[in-house]
C-alpha positions in Angstrom: 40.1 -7.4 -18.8 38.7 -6.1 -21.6 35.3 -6.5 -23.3 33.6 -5.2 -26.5 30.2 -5.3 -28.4 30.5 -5.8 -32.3 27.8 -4.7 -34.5 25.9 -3.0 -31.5 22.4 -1.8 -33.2 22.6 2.0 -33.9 19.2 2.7 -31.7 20.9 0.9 -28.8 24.2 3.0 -29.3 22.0 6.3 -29.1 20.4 5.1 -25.9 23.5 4.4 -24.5 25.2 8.1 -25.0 21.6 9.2 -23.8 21.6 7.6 -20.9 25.5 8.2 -20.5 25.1 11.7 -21.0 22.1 11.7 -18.1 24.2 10.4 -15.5 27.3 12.3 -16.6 29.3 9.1 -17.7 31.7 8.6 -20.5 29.8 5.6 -22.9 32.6 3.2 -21.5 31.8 4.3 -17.8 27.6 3.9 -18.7 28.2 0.3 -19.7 30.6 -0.9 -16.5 27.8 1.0 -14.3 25.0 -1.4 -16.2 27.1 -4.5 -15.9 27.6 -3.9 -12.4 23.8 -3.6 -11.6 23.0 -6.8 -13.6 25.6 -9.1 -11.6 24.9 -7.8 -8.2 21.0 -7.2 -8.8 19.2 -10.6 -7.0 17.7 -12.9 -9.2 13.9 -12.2 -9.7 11.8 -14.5 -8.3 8.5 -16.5 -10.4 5.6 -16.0 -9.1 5.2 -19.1 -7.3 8.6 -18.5 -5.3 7.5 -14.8 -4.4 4.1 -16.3 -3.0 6.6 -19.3 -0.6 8.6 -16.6 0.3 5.6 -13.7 1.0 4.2 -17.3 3.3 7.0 -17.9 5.0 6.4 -13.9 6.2 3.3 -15.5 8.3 1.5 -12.2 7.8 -2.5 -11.7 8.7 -4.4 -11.3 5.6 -7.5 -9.9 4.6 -9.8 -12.5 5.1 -8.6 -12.9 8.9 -9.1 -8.8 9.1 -13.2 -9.4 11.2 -10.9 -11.4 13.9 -8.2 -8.8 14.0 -10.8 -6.1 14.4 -12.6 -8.1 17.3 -9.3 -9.1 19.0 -8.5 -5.2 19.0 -11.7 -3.7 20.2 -11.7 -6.3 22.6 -8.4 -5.4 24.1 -9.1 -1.5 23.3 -12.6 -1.9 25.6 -11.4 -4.7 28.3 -13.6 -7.5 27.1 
């Protein structure tokens, strides 16, 4: 299939060979290496579903860290 971009902004064009020319990629090869990063990059997540999914992790945090240290020196020392 093909695709094309009409009217492209000249700025964007210049970025484009730029960045072509970094990665030592032909304009056309630049733009198929983009679109296939965007379709197979996951979705990003809202804040909200990053802090459900960080939950669901079950970590200890911070404000559990005096217990941690106890539980430690406790095993560390036999108590």
């Amino acid at each position: 299939m093909n695709l094309s971009i009409k009217n492209a902004p000249d700025h964007l064009v210049d970025l484009l060979k730029a960045r072509a020319e970094r990665n030592h990629r032909s304009m056309q090869g630049e733009m198929l290496a983009i679109l296939e990063e965007a379709v197979h990059t996951p979705r990003r997540l809202t804040p909200l579903q990053l802090l459900a999914e960080v939950e669901k992790l079950d970590f200890e945090t911070p404000s559990q860290s005096a217990a941690i240290v106890r539980k430690m020196r406790d095993e560390r020392y036999g108590r």
